[in-house]
C-alpha positions in Angstrom: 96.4 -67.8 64.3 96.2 -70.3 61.7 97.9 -70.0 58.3 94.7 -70.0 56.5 93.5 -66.9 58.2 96.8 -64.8 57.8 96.3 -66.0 54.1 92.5 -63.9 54.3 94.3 -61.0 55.2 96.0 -61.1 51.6 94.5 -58.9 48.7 95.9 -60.1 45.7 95.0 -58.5 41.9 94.9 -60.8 39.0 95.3 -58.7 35.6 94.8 -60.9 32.0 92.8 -60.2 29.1 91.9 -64.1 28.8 89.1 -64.6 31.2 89.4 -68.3 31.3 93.2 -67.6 32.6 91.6 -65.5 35.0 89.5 -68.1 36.3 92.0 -70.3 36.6 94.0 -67.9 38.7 91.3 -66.9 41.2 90.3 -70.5 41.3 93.7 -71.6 42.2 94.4 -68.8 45.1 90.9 -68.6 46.5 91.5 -72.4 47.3 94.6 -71.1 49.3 92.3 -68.4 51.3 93.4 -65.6 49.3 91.4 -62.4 48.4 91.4 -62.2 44.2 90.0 -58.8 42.2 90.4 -59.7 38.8 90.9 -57.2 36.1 91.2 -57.2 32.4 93.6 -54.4 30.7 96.5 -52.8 32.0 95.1 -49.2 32.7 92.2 -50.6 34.7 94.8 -51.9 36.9 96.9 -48.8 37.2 93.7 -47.6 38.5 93.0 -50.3 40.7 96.7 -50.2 42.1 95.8 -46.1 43.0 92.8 -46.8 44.8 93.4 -49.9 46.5 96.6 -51.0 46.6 96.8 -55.2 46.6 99.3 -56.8 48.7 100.8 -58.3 45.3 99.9 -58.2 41.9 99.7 -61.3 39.3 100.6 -59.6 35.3 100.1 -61.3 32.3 102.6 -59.6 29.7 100.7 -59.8 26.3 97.7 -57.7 26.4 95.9 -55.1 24.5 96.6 -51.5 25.1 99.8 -51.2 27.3 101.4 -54.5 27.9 102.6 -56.2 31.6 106.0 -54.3 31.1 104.6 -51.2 30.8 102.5 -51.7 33.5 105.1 -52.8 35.9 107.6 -50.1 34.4 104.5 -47.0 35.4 104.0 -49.0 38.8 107.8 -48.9 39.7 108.2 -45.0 38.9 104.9 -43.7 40.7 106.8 -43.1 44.2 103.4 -42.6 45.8 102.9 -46.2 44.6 104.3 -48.5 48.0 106.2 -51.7 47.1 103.9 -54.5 46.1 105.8 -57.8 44.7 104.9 -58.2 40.7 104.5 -61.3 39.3 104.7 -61.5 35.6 103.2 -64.5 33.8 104.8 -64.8 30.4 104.8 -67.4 27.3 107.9 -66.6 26.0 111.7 -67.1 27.2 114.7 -65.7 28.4 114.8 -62.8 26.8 111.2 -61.9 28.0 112.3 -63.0 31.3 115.2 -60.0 31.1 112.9 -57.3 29.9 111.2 -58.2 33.0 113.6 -57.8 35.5 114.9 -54.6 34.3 111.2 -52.9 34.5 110.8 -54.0 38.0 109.6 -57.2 38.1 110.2 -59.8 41.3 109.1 -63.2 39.8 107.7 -65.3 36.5 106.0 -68.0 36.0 105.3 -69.6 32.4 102.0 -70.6 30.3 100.2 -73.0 31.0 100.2 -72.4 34.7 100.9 -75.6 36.6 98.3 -74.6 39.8 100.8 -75.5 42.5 104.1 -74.0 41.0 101.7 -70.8 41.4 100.4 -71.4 44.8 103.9 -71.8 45.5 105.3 -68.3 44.0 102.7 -66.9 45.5 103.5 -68.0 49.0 107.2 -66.7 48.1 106.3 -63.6 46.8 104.1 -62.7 50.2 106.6 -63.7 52.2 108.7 -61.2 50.7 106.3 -58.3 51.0 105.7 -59.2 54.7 110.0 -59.0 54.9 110.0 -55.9 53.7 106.6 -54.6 55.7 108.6 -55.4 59.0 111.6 -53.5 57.9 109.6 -50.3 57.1 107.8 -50.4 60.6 111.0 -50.9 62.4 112.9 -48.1 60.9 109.5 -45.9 61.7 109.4 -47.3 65.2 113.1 -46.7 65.9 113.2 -43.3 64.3 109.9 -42.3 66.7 111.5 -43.9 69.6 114.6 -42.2 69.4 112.8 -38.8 68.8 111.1 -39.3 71.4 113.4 -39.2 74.4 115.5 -36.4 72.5 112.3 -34.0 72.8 112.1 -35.2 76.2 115.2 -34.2 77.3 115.9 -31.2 75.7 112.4 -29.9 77.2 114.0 -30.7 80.6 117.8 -29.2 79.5 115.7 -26.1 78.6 113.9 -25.6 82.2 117.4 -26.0 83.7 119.0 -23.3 81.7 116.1 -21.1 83.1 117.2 -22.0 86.3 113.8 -23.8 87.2 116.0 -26.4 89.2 118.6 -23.9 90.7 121.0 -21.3 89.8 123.0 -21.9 86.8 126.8 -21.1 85.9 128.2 -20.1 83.6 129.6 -23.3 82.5 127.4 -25.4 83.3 124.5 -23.1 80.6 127.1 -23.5 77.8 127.7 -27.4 78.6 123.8 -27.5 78.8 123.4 -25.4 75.2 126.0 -28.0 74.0 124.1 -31.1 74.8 120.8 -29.1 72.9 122.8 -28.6 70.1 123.8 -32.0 69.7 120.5 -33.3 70.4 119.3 -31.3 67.7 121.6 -32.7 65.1 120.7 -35.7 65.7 117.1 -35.2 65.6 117.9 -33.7 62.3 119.5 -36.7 61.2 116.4 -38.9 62.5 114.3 -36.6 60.6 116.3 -37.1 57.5 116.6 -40.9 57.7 112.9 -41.1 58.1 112.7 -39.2 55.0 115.1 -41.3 52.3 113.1 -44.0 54.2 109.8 -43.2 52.6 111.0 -42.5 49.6 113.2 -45.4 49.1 109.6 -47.4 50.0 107.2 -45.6 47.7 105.6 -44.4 50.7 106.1 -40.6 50.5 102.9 -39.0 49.4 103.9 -35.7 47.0 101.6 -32.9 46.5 101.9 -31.6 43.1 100.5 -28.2 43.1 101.3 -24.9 41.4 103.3 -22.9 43.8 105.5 -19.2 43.0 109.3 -20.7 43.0 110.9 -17.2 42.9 108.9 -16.6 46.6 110.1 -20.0 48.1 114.0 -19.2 46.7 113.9 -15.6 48.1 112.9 -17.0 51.5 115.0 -19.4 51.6 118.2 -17.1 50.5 116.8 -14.7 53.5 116.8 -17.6 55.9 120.5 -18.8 55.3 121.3 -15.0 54.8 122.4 -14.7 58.8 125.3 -17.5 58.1 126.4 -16.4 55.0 127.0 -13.4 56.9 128.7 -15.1 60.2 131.4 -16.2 57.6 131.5 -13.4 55.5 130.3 -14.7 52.2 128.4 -13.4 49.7 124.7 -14.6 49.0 123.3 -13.6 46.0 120.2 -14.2 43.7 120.1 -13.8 39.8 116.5 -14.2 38.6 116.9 -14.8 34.7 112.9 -16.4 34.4 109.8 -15.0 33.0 108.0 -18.3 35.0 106.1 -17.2 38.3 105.1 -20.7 39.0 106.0 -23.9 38.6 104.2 -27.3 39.7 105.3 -29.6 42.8 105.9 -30.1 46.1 106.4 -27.1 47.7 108.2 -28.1 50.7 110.0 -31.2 49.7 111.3 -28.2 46.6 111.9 -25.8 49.9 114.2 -28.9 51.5 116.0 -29.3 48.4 116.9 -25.3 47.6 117.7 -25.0 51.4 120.1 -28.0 51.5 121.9 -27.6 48.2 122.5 -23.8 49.3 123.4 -24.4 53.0 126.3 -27.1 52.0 128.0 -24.4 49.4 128.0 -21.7 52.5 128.7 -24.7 55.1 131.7 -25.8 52.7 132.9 -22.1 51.6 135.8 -19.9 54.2 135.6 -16.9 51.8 134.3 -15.3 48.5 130.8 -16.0 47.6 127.9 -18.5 47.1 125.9 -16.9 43.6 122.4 -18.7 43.2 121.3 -18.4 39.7 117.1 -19.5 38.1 116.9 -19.6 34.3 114.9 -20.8 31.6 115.3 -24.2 29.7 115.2 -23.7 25.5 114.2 -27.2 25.1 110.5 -28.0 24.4 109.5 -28.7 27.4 109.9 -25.9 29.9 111.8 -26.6 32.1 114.0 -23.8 35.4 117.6 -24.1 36.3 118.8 -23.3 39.4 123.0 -23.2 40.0 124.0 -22.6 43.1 128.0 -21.9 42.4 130.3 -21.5 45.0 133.9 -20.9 45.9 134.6 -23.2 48.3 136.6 -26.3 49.3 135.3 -28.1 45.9 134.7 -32.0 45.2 137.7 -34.6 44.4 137.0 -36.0 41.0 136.5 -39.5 42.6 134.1 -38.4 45.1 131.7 -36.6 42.5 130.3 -39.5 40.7 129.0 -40.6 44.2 128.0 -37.6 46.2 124.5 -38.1 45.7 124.3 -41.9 46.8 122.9 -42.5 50.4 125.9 -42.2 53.0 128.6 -41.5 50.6 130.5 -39.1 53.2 133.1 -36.9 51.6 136.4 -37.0 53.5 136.2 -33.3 54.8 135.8 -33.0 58.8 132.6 -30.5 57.9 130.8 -33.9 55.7 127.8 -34.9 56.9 126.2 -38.4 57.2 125.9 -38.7 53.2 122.1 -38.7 53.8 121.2 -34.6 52.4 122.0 -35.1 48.8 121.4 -38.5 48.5 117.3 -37.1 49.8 117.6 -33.7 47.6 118.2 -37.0 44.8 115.3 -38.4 45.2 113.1 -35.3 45.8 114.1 -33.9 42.3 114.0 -37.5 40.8 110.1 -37.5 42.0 109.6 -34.6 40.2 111.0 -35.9 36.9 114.2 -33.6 37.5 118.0 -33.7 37.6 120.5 -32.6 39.7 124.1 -32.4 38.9 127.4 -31.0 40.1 130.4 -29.7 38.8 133.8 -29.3 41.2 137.2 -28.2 40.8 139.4 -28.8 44.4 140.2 -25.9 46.3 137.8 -24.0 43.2 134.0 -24.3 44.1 131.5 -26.2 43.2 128.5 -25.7 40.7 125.5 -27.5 41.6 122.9 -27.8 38.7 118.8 -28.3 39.5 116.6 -29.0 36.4 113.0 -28.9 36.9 110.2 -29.3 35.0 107.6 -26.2 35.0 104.5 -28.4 35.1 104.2 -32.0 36.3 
């Protein structure tokens, strides 16, 4: 295929109130084979980017009603928003340049546009985006191909522990259960890579509805119930809000509660896990959840990093530092925060701010 077709396959959005710039600029990369939509104000391109999402997008900074920053700043915290390289064009210096970067920017280029430093930055700037493209489809690929034989052989494990292929001993069903088990885990941990995947590329779609949160907690303190139990813990609920419903995603919410509340009866031997919802008094409404244990607790050095992806504790019960690190970015897609609070050998108090509507 020759370059100037791949170039065809390139939809590129052009936003600047001057439409003589805007000429220019779809002059300059429609001679290159590129697809330009040209656009005028900043909000008309938030719009644009939600409908159809261009393959990178060229931002003049100055401009009426929001300005490029803004724009870039709204485009780089919408995670359903995928990762498009942003290209700020700017007549001012270094300190411009700085603001920039620290929205979310990838590249500038200055006024007046030399045509071929463009063209160039362009080129860059796709490149770039295709980079990033091929990683995304190999993690998905890998993750689906892994999954795949897993399922396949646990379906088979399973017909051998009901003796389909001949009788079964003893130990060879609980070396068979073994191997399930572990398969399991590490379709679990598949599952959950594919996850912080998505969201780490803007490509996990949310569905912000109104949902009862007092329902989805009591289920999920009746699902972990049975181990709380095993060990001997105590698993209670304190319900301290007048709020029946609050606004999000109900299951990525669900993954959250269920994660944060499985570790403090994974990580507790004795006493009790308490799992507290209360109100916010700030202005906007917001629900606490604590989930407060009496287990193992957190070094001091350890806490300011628990919720970074693979940041294992040193405990033999840790995990593969990837639960937190997603319950992170759940609650930071919601415009939440999560916290923690640990003591060694004292507990930990894990702290879930949510807002009531999105």
């Amino acid at each position: 295929m020759s370059q100037s077709l791949v170039y065809l396959q390139n939809y590129i959005l052009a936003v600047d109130d001057n439409p003589d710039n805007l000429f220019l600029i779809k002059l300059a990369l429609e001679q290159e084979g590129y697809k330009v939509h040209l656009v005028e104000d900043g909000l008309t391109a938030l719009a644009q980017i939600q409908y159809s999402p261009p393959d990178l997008i060229l931002l003049d900074v100055m401009m009426p009603g929001i300005d490029g920053f803004e724009v870039t700043r709204r485009i780089r915290q919408n995670p359903n928003i995928p990762f498009i390289p942003i290209l700020l064009i700017t007549a001012y210096e270094e300190p411009s340049l700085i603001q920039g970067l620290d929205v979310g920017a990838d590249e500038f280029i200055r006024k007046p546009i030399q045509i071929d430093e463009l063209q160039a930055r362009v080129r860059s700037l796709l490149r770039l985006k295709q980079s990033i493209d091929q990683r995304e489809n190999f993690v998905s690929c890998l993750t689906h191909d892994l999954r795949t034989p897993l399922l396949a052989a646990n379906r088979m494990l399973s017909l051998l522990q009901q003796g389909v292929f001949g009788s079964v001993t003893e130990p060879m069903d609980k070396a068979v259960a073994n191997i399930i088990k572990s398969n399991d885990n590490l379709l679990s941990m598949l599952n959950t890579l594919l996850e912080v995947h998505c969201y780490e590329e803007g490509q996990k779609i949310l569905s912000f509805i109104p949902f009862n949160f007092s329902e989805i907690l009591e289920e999920v303190i009746a699902e972990l119930s049975p181990l709380a139990q095993e060990k001997g813990l105590e698993l209670s609920l304190k319900n301290e809000t007048k709020f029946e419903e609050i606004t999000g995603d109900r299951l990525e919410i669900r993954r959250v509660l269920t994660n944060v509340i499985g570790n403090a009866i994974k990580y507790s031997d004795e006493g009790s896990v308490k799992v507290t919802i209360s109100e916010s008094e700030r202005e906007e409404k917001e629900i606490i959840i604590e989930v407060e244990d009496t287990g193992i607790g957190i070094p001091p050095e350890q806490q300011t990093q628990i919720f970074e992806r693979f940041r294992q504790g040193n405990n033999k019960r840790s995990g593969k530092g990837l639960g937190l690190y997603l319950c992170y970015q759940i609650v930071k897609a919601h415009r939440g925060t999560i916290t923690v609070k640990s003591e060694l050998n004292q507990g930990s108090l894990f702290t879930i701010r949510l807002p009531v509507t999105h």
